[in-house]
C-alpha positions in Angstrom: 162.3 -236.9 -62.5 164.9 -235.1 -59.9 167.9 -236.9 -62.6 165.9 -235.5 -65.6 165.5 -232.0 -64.5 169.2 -232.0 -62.7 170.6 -233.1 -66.2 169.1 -231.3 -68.4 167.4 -228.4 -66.7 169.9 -225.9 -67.6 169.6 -226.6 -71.3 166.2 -226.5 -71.2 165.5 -223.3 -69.9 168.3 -221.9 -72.4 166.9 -223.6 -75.4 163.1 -222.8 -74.2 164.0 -219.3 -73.3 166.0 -219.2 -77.3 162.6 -220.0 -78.8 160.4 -218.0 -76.7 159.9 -219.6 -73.5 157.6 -217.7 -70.8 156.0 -221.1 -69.8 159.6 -222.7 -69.3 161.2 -220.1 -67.2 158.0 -220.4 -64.6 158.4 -224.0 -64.5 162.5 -224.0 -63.8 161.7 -221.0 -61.6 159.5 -223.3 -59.4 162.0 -226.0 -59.8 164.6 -223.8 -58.6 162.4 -223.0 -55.3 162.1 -226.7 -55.4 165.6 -227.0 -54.8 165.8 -228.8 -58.2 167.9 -226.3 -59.5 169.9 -223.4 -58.4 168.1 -220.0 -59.5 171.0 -218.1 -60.2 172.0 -220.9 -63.1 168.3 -220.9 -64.0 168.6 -216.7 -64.3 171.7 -217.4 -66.8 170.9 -219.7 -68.7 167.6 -218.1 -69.5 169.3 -214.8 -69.7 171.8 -216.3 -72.3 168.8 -218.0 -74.4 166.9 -215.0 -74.5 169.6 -212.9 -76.0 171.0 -215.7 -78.1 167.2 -215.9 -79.3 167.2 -211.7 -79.9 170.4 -211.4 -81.3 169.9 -213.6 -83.7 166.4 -212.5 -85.0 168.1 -209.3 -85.3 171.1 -209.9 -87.7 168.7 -212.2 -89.9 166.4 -209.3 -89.9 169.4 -207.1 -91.1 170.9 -209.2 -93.5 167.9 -210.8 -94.9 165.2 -209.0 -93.5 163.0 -207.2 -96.9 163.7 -211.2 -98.5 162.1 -212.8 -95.4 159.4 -210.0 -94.2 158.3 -210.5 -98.2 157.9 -214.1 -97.7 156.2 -213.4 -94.8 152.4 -211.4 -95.2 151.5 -212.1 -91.6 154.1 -210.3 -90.6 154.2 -206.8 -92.6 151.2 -205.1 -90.2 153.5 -205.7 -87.4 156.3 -204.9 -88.6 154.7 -201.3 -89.6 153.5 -201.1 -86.0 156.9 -202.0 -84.9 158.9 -199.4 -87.3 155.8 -197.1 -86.2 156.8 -197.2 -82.2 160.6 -197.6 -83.0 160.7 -194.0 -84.7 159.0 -192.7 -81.4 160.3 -194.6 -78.5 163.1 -196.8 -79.5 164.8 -198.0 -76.4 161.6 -198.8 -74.3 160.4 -200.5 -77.2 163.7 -202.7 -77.4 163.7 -203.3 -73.6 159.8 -203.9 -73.1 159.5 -206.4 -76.7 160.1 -209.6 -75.1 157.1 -208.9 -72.2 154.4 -209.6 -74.5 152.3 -206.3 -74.1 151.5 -205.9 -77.7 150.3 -209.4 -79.2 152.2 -210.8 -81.6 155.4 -208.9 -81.7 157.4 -211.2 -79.5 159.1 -213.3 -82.5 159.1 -210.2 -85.0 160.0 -207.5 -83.2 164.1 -207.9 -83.3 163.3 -209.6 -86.4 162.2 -206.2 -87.5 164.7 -204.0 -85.2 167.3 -205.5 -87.2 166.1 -204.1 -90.5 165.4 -200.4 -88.9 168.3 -198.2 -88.5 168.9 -198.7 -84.9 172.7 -199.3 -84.5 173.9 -202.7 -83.6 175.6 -201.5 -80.6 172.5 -199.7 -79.1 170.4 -203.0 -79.5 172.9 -205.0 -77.9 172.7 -202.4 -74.8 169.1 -202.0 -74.9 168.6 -205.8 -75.5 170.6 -206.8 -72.3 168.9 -204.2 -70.2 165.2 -206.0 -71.7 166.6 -209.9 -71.3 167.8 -209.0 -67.7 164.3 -207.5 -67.0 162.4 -210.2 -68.4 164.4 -213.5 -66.8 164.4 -211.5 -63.5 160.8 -210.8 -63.6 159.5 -214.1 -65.1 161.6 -216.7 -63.3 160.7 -214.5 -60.1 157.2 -215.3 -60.6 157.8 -219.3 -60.8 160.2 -218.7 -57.9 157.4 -217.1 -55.7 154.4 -219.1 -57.1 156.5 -222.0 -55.0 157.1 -220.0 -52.5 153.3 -219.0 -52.7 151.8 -222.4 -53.0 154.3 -223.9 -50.2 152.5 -220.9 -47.5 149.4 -222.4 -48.7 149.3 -225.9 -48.8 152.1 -226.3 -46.1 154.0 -229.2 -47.6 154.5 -228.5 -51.3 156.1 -232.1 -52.1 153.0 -234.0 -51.6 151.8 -231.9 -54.1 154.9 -230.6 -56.4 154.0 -232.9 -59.4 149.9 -231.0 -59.4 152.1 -227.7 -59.8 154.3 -228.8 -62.3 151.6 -230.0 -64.6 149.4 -226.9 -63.6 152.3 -224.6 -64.5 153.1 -226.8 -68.1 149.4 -227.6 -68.3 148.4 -223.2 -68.5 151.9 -222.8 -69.9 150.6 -225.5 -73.1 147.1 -223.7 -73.2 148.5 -220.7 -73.8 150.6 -221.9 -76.8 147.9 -223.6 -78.4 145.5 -220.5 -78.1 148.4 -218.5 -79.7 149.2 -221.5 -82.4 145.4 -221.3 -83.3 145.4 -218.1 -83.3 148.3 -217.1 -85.6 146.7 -220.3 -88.1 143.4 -217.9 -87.9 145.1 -215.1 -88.8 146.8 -217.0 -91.8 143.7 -218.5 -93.1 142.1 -215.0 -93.3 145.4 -213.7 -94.5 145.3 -216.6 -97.2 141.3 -215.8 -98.3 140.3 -213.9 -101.1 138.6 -210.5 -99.9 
């Protein structure tokens, strides 16, 4: 396991973090306290996912962004929300997306901030300031849930792999409840009125 997460840790956490990955920054930020990984490589490379991720949402959502949002009906009420809270608070919006405060706007918001008029430039700014915020504050809270659980239980190796699978195992069940729910929301979607 130590060879696995030593090799491919790094990727991980920037390819988890690319797609959306809350549950894999806690993990690496535990194996970082673990002394599986170094936490300012595990800050990086989920710092450079996260904006890869963002930055990319947001030039599809400028380039192709009425084409795909039309394709797309589970998306139009929040991408009126989103339009709705960019005309009043832009910046806090752009920094505070990625935190998961409003359901459902993690994927679509720079998806949608990419088809408002916010200037490239100022999301870039405002999208560095969020993805800083975000990897400090998640991997922080795997980081000190290690930290946590070692004060408790005194000798966290005996009982590393039980965290590990807790931290995937709530990380996984989170997922799923938002996979069913989003399949919900398409069946009703889908279902003549």
């Amino acid at each position: 396991m130590e060879h696995l997460i030593a090799t491919y840790g790094y990727l991980a956490v920037a390819v988890g973090t690319f797609l959306e990955g809350e549950t894999v920054l806690v993990v690496a930020g535990f194996a970082a306290h673990r002394g599986y990984l170094h936490f300012r490589y595990v800050l990086l490379a989920a710092f450079l996912g996260s904006l890869a991720g963002d930055q990319l949402y947001f030039f599809l959502g400028r380039k192709h962004g009425p084409a795909l949002l039309a394709r797309r009906p589970r998306w139009q009420a929040p991408a009126a929300r989103i339009h709705r809270i960019l005309e009043r608070r832009p910046a806090l919006f752009i920094i505070a997306f990625r935190f998961g405060l409003l359901y459902g706007f993690r994927t679509v918001a720079p998806f949608v901030i990419g088809m408002s008029r916010v200037p490239t430039s100022r999301f870039v700014l405002f999208n560095t300031i969020g993805a800083i915020a975000w990897v400090l504050s998640i991997g922080g809270l795997g980081y000190f849930f290690g930290h946590a659980l070692e004060l408790v239980l005194g000798d966290v190796k005996r009982y590393e792999l039980e965290a590990l699978f807790f931290l995937v195992a709530v990380g996984a069940g989170l997922w799923l409840w938002r996979f069913l729910r989003n399949r919900r929301a398409k069946s009703a979607d889908r279902s003549p009125a």
